[in-house]
N, C-alpha and C positions, 0 to 999 in steps of 0.2 A: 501257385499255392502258397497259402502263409506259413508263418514258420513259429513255432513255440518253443522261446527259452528258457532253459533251468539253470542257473545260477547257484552254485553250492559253496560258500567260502570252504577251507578246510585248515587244520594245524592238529599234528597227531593224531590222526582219524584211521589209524593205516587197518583198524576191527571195523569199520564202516563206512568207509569209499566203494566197497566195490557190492556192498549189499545197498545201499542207498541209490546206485545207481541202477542197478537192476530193478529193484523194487520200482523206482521212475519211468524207466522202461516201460513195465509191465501198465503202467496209471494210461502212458501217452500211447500205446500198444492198440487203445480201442479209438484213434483217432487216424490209424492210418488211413490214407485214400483222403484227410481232410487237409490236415496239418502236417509237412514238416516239421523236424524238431531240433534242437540242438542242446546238449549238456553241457554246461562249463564249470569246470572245477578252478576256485584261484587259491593255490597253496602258500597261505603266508609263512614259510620258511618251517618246513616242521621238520624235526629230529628225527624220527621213525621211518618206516619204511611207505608211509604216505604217498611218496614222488615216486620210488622205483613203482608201487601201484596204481599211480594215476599212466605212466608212463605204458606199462603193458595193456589198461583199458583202455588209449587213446591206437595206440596200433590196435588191437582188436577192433576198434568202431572208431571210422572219422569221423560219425556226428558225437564222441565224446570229445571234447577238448579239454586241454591245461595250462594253464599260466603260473610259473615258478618264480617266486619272488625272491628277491636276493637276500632278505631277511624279514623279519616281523614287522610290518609296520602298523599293528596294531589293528581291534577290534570293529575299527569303524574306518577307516582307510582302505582298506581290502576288498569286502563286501561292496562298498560303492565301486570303486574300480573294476569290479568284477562286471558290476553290472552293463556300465559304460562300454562293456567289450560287447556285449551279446550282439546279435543282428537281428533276432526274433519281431516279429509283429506285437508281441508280448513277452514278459519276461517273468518268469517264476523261480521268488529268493525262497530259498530253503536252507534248513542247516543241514550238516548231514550224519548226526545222532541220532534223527527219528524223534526228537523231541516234537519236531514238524514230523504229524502224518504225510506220509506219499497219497493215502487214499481220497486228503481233502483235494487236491489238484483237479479232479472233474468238478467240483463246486468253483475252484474259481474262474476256473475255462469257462461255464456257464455265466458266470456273473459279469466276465469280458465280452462274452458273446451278446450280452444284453445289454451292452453298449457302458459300461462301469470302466473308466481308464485306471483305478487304483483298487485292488481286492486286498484290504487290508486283513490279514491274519489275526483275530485275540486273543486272546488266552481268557477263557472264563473261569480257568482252574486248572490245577498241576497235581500230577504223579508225583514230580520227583524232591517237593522240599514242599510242605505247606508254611515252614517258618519262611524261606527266601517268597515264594509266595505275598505271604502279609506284608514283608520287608519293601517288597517292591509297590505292592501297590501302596502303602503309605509316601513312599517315593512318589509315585507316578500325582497321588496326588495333593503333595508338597511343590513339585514343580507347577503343575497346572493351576495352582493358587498364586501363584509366583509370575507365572507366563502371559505374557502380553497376544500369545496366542494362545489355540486350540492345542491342546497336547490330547494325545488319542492313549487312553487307560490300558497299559499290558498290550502295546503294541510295538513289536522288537524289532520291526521290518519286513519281519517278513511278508511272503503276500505277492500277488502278482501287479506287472506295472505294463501298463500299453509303451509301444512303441513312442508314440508322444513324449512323457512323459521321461523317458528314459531319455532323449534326446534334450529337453530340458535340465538333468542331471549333469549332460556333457558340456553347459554351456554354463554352468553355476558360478566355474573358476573358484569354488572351497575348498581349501586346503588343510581344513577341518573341520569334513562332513557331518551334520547329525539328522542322518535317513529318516528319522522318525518326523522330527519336528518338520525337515523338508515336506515332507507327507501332510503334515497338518496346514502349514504356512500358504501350500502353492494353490490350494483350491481348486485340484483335479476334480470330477467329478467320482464319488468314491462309496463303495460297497464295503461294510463289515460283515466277516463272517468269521464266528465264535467257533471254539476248540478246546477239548484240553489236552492241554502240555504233557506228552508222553515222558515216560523217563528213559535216562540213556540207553541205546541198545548194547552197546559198549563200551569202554573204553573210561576215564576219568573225566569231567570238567578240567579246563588250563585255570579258569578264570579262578579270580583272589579276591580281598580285599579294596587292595590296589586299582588295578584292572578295573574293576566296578565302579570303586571310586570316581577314576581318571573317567570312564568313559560314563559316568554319570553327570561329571564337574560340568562338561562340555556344553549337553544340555542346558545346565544354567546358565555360565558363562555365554553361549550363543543365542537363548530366548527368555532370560530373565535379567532385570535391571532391582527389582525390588530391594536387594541381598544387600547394593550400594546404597540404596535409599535408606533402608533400615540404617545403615553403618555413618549415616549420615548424621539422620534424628537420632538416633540414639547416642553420637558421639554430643551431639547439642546439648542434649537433656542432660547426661550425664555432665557435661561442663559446669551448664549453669547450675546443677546441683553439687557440684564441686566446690563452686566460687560460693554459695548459700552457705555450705556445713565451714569452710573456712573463715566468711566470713562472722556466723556463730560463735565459736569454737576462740575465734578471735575474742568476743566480746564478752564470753564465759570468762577466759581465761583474763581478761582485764579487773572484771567483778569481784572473781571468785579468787584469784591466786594470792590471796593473802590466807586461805580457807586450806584450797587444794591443791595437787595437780593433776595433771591431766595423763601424764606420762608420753609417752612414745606409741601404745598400742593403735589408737585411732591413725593415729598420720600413717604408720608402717601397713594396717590393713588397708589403707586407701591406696595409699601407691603401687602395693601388689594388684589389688581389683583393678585401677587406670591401667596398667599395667600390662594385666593381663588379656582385657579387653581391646586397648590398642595391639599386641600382638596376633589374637585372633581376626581383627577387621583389616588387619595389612596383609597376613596371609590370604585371606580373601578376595579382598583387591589385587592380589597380586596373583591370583585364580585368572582372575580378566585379563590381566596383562600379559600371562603366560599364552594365554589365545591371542591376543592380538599378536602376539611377537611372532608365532607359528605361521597367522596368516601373513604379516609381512614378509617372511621370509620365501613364502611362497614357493616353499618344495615341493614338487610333484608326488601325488597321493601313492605311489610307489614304485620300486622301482623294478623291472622285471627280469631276470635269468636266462630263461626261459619259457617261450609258448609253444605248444603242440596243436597239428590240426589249423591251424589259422592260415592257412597259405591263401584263400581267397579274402582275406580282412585284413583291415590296417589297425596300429593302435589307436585308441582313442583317450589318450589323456584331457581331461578338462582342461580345454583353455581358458585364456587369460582375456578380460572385457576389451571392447575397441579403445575403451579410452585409456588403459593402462598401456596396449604396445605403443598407443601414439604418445603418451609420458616417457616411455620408454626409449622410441627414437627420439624426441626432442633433448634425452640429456645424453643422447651420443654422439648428436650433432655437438 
């Protein structure tokens, strides 16, 4: 018999761990006699009482399980990692707010069933912010203007993934995942189906700023090149408009300086603009370089506490490509 996974990241959820689970339940409830199933929860390190709950729902039901991270490792490190655990024939990511309905899960079971290895989740519209809403898709399509690939519009990961596919995941060897664009890049064969975005059922968003930021940079940084191009020509443009006003400015002042001067304003406002423009395009470049430093480093996407319920699995951390261990044994000979 096949087996269907549910993948729930979690951090501070301890008002919707144990309602999100049930509520799951009750979705995969009308599949018994088809499907096994199995629920995984991966807790990126939360403060609240999240783990003692995940702990008492994994002894009440072995087809719940848990993985306890030893600390945060972030927004997009987790959820793939999670995934990479399941053993499911399919795998179904969800949050576990309820911002993802429990009730769309028969629509993508269906749309796997019809032979679809990717059922991408959208968001056509939100309850819970219509400004973060407009924010994002202005985002969504700023990157995709940007992107050398397909970027899929208000699509967060969630969504269900074949077997296949999840085992393509384990073989990636990224050390900093972006699910979405994986989703676009790899050319699964793949099904949208539209939603809107319930509001929290409890508890506060963690997410900031920050957070957004960082786990938006990434996306760029890993499928757009434009950002350096621009920072290119426009360092150019700006040059030789540099050397043009100097060179002018030069020949005013040869003309005219028995007439005028010119003072100090023109020179001091140019130098703050060069200025400030080269600061902003080195911080940017240096966006890129912060990713490449992470993947050289090549830390493992997290690292784990403990797990519950897994006494028949092994971990599966993403390995590393054939030609990297045999670089690797040649510089330890």
């Amino acid at each position: 018999m096949k087996t269907i996974s549910v993948m729930i990241p979690t951090y501070n959820e301890e008002e919707n761990v144990l309602p999100i689970c049930e509520a799951i339940k009750e979705q995969l409830a009308q599949y018994a006699g088809r499907y096994n199933y199995e629920i995984v929860f991966i807790d990126n390190c939360s403060t609240d009482h999240t783990r003692e709950l995940l702990r008492e729902m994994c002894i009440a039901d072995k087809r719940v399980k848990a993985i306890l991270n030893a600390k945060n490792f972030g927004q997009g490190n987790s959820p793939y990692y999670g995934l990479c655990q399941t053993i499911g024939d399919c795998t179904i990511y969800m949050v576990a707010d309820f911002q993802d309905p429990p009730e769309i899960i028969p629509r993508l079971i269906t749309e796997w069933e019809n032979g679809y290895k990717i059922v991408a989740m959208i968001k056509t519209s939100s309850k819970e912010s219509k400004l973060m809403y407009f924010v994002r898709s202005c985002y969504y399509k700023l990157v995709k203007s940007m992107s050398h690939i397909e970027i899929i519009e208000h699509f967060t990961g969630s969504g269900l993934y074949d077997k296949s596919f999840i085992d393509v995941l384990r073989n990636l060897d990224d050390t900093e995942p972006f699910l979405r664009g994986i989703v676009a890049e790899l050319g699964f064969k793949r099904k949208d189906v539209e939603y809107t975005q319930q509001k929290r059922r409890a508890g506060k968003s963690t997410n900031n700023f920050f957070t957004l930021y960082d786990y938006a940079m990434i996306s760029v940084t890993a499928y757009t090149k434009t950002g350096l191009r621009i920072a290119t020509f426009f360092g150019m443009i700006v040059s030789i408009l540099s050397i043009l006003v100097s060179l002018v400015y030069f020949v005013l002042k040869l003309i005219f300086w028995p007439l005028m001067s010119f003072g100090m304003a023109p020179l001091t406002i140019g130098v703050f603009f060069i200025g400030g423009l080269q600061l902003f395009f080195l911080g940017f470049v240096g966006e890129y370089i912060m990713a490449i430093n992470k993947r050289v480093m090549h830390h493992p996407l997290v690292i784990e506490e403990e797990r519950i319920n897994f006494e028949n699995s092994t971990k599966s951390q993403p390995s590393r490509s054939s030609e990297e261990k045999a670089l690797t044994e040649q510089l330890r000979i």
